[in-house]
C-alpha positions as CSV (number, residue, x, y, z in Angstrom):
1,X,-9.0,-53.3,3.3
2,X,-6.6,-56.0,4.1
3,X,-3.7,-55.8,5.6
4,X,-0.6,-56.7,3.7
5,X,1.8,-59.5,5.6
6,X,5.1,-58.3,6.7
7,X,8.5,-60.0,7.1
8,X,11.6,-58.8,8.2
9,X,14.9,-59.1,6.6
10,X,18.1,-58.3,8.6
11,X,21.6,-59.7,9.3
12,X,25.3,-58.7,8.0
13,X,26.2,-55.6,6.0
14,X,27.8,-56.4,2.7
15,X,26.4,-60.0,3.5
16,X,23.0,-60.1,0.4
17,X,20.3,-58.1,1.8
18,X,19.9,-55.6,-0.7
19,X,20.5,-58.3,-3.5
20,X,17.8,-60.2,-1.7
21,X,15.6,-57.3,-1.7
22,X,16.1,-56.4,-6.0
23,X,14.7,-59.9,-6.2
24,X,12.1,-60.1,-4.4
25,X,11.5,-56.7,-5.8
26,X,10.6,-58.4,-9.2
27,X,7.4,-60.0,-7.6
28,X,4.4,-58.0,-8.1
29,X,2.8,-58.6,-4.7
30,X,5.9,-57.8,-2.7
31,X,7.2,-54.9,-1.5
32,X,11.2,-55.0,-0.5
33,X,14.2,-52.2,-0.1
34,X,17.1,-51.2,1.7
35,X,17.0,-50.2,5.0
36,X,13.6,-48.3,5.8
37,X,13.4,-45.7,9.0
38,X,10.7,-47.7,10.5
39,X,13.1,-48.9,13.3
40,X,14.9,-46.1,14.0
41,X,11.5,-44.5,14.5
42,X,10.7,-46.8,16.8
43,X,13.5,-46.6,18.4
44,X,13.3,-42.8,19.0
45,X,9.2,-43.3,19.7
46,X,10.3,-45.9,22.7
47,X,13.3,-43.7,24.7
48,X,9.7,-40.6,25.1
49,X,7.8,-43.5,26.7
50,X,10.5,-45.3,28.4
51,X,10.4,-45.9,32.0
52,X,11.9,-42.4,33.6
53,X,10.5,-40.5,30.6
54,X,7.7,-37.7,31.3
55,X,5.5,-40.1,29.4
56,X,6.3,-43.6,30.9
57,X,3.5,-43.3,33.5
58,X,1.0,-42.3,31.2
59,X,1.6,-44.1,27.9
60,X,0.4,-48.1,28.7
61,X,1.3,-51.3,27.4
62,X,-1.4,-51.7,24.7
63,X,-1.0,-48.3,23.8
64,X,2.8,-48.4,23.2
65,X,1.8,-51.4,21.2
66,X,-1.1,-49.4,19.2
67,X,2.2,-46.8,18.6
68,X,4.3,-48.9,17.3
69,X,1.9,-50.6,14.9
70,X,0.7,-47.4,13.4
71,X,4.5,-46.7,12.5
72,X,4.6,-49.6,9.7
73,X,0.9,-48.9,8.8
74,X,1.5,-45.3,8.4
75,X,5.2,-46.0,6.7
76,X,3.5,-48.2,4.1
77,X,0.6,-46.9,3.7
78,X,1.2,-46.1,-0.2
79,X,1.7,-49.9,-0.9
80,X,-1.8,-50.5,-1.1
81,X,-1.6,-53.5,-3.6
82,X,1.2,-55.4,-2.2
83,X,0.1,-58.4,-0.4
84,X,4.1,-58.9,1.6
85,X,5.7,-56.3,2.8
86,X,9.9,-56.7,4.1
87,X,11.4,-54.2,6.2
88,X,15.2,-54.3,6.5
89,X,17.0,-53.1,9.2
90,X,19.7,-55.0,11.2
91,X,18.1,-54.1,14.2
92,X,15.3,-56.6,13.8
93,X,18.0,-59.5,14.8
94,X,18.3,-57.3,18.2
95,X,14.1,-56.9,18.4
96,X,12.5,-60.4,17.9
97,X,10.1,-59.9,20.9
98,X,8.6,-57.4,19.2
99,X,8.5,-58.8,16.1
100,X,6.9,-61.5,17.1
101,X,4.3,-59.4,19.6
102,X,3.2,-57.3,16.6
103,X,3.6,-59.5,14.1
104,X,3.2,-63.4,14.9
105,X,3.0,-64.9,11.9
106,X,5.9,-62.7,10.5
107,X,8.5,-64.3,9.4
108,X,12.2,-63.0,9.3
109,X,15.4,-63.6,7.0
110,X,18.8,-62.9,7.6
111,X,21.8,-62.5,5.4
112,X,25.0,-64.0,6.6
113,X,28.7,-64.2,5.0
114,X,31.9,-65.2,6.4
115,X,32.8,-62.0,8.2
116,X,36.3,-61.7,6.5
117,X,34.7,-61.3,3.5
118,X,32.7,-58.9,5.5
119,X,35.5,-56.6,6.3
120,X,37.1,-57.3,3.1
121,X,34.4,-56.3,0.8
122,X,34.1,-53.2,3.6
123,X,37.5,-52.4,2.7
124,X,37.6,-52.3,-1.0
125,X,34.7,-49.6,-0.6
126,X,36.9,-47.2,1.2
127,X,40.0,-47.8,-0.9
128,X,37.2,-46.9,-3.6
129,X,36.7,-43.9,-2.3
130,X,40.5,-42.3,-1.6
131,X,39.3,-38.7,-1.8
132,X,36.3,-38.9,0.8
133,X,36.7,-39.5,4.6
134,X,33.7,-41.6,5.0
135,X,31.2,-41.4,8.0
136,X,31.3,-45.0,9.0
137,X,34.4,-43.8,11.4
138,X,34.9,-40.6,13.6
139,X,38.4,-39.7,13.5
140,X,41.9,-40.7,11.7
141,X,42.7,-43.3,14.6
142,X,40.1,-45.2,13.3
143,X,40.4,-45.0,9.7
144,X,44.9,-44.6,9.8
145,X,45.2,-48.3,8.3
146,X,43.6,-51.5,7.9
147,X,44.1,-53.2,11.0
148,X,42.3,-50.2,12.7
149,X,39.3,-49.5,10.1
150,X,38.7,-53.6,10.2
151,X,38.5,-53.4,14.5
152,X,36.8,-50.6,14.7
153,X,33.9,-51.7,12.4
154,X,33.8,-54.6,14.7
155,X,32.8,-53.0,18.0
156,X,29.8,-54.4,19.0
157,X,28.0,-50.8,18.6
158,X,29.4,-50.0,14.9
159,X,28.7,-51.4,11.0
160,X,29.8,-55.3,11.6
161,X,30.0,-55.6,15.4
162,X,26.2,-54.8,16.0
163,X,24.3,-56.8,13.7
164,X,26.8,-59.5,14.2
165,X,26.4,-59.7,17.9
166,X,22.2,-58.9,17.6
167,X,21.9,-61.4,14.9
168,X,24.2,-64.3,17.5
169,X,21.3,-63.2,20.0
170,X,18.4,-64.4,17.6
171,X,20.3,-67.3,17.1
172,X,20.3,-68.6,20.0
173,X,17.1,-67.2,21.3
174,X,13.0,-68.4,21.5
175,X,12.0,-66.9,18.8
176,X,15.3,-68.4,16.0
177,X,12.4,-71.3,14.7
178,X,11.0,-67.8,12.7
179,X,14.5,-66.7,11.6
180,X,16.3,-67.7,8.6
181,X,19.4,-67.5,7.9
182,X,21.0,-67.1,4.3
183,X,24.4,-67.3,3.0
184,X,25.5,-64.6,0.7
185,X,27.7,-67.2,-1.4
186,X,24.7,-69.4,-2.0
187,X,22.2,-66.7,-2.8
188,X,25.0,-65.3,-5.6
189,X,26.1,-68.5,-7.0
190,X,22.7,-70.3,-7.2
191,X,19.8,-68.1,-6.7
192,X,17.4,-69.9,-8.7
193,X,17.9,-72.7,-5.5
194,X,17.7,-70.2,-2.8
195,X,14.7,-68.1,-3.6
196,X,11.8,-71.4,-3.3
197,X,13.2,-72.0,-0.5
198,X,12.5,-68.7,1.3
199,X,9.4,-68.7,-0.5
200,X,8.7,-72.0,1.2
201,X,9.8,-70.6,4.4
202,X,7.3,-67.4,4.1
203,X,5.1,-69.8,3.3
204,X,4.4,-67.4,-0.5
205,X,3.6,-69.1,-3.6
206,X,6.7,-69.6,-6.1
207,X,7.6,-67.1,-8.5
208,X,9.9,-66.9,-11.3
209,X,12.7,-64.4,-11.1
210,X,14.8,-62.5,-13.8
211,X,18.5,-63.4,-12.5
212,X,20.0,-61.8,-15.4
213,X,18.0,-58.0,-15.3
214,X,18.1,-57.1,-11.1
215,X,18.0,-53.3,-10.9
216,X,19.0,-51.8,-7.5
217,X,21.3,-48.6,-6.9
218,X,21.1,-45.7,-4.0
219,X,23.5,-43.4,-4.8
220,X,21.8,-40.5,-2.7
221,X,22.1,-42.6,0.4
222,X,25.8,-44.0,-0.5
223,X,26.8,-40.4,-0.7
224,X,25.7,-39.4,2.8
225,X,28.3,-42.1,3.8
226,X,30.6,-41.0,1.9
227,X,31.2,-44.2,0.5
228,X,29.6,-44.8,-3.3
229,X,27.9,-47.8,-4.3
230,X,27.6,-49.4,-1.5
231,X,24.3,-50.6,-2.1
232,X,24.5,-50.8,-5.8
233,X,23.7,-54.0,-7.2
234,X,25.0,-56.0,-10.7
235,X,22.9,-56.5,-12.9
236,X,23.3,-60.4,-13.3
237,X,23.3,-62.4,-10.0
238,X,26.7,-64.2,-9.9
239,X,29.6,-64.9,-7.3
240,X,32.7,-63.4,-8.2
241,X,35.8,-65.0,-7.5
242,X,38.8,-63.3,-5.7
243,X,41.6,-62.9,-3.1
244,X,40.9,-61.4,0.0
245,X,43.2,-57.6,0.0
246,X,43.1,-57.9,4.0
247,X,46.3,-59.0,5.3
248,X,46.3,-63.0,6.4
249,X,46.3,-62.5,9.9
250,X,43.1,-60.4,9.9
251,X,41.3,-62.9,7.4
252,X,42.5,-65.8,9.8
253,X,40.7,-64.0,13.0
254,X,37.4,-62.6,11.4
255,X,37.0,-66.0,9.8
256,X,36.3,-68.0,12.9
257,X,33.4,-66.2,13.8
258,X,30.5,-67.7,11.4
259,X,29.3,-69.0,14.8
260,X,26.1,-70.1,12.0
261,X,28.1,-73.0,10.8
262,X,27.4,-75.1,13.6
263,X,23.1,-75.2,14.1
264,X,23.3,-77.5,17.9
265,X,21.8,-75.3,20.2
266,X,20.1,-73.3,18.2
267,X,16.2,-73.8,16.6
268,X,17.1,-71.3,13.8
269,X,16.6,-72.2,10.0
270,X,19.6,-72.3,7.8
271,X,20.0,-72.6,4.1
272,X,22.9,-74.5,3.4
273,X,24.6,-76.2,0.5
274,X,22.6,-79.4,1.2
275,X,19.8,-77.6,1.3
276,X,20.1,-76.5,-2.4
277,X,21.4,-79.8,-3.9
278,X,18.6,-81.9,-2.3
């Protein structure tokens, strides 16, 4: 039997990824979702062989590799007629060595917005929720007030902060000529644009989407965070238009930090508003 391809998406929270994933739901040969385990398990499977561990000695290179492959074959083992198969996690940014070891054709895509709109979108799900302490912080100093909740999800080991820094790694890295980078603003407003142009990128023949009808929601999951519909997506793919609720010195300083917007130094793929008028 033939192994299905597999592709990575990753990037920003609240920045497209489970919009991307609906979508390329809709394609019969592809399999797509929210965030899957397979890198936590990794993750976990990698600190019993790590060097110090009982098993470091013992466990070798090709058979940490063997390990690790067996995860995404085991994982998706049900998805025996899908030719693609996309893992999301926001680790992957973090993890292109081994990406690219196990999978060196694969190709991976990452959703980026302007990381005010991050925080701001962030921020209208808690005031959503008024009656829930939600997970995403540990303790009233975090969530007292704006200015907190907003810093705190930037550390560089919480919600923004991590896949922000990881996906600035990738960037800049040797292996950003497989990464792809795609606004959330131009996936909303013109979808029909961006999706042949990852196709082109993954290198998949072009299909035609249904941007009115995308069905996504994970309540269960949204309710371990104690944050609902977080991952909920509208039915018709379009960019809403508002003000930001974050006060104008925050938007001002999380603003400045689509490092994205300038490509010099960098070998990474970027879909950009010239891209989709050409």
């Amino acid at each position: 039997m033939t192994k299905p391809n597999y592709h990575f998406i990753t990037g920003l929270p609240r920045s497209g990824s489970t919009l991307l994933s609906a979508l390329l739901l809709q394609n019969p040969r592809f399999h797509a979702s929210m965030t899957s385990p397979v890198g936590v398990l990794f993750s976990n499977m990698l600190h019993q062989f790590a060097a110090g561990s009982e098993f470091g000695a013992v466990v070798t290179t090709e058979q940490r590799r063997r390990l690790v492959r067996a995860l995404f074959d085991a994982y998706y083992a049900d998805q025996t007629d899908k030719k693609v198969i996309f893992d999301t996690n926001r680790m992957w940014s973090a993890k292109l060595p081994l990406v690219m070891d196990q999978f060196p054709g694969a190709k991976v895509i990452a959703c980026v917005r302007n990381v005010a709109w991050v925080m701001d979108s962030m921020e209208r799900r808690f005031r959503a929720n008024p009656y829930e302490l939600t997970k995403l912080f540990n303790d009233d100093t975090e969530r007292n007030t704006v200015y907190s909740r907003v810093d705190t999800l930037a550390q560089r080991n919480r919600l923004v902060g991590y896949p922000w820094t990881a996906l600035k790694e990738a960037f800049y890295g040797e292996h950003a000529s497989s990464l792809l980078l795609v606004e959330y603003d131009l996936l909303a407003q013109v979808p029909e644009k961006v999706l042949p142009l990852i196709y082109q990128f993954i290198g998949e023949p072009a299909f035609e989407h249904d941007y009115h009808n995308v069905q996504f929601d994970a309540p269960e999951f949204d309710a371990q965070l104690g944050m609902s519909g977080l991952h909920k997506v509208r039915d018709k793919v379009s960019l809403e238009s508002r003000r930001t609720i974050l006060p104008p010195d925050l938007f001002e300083q999380y603003s400045a930090l689509s490092f994205w917007k300038n490509t010099s130094g960098s070998n990474c793929n970027v879909i950009t508003t010239k891209s989709v008028t050409e």
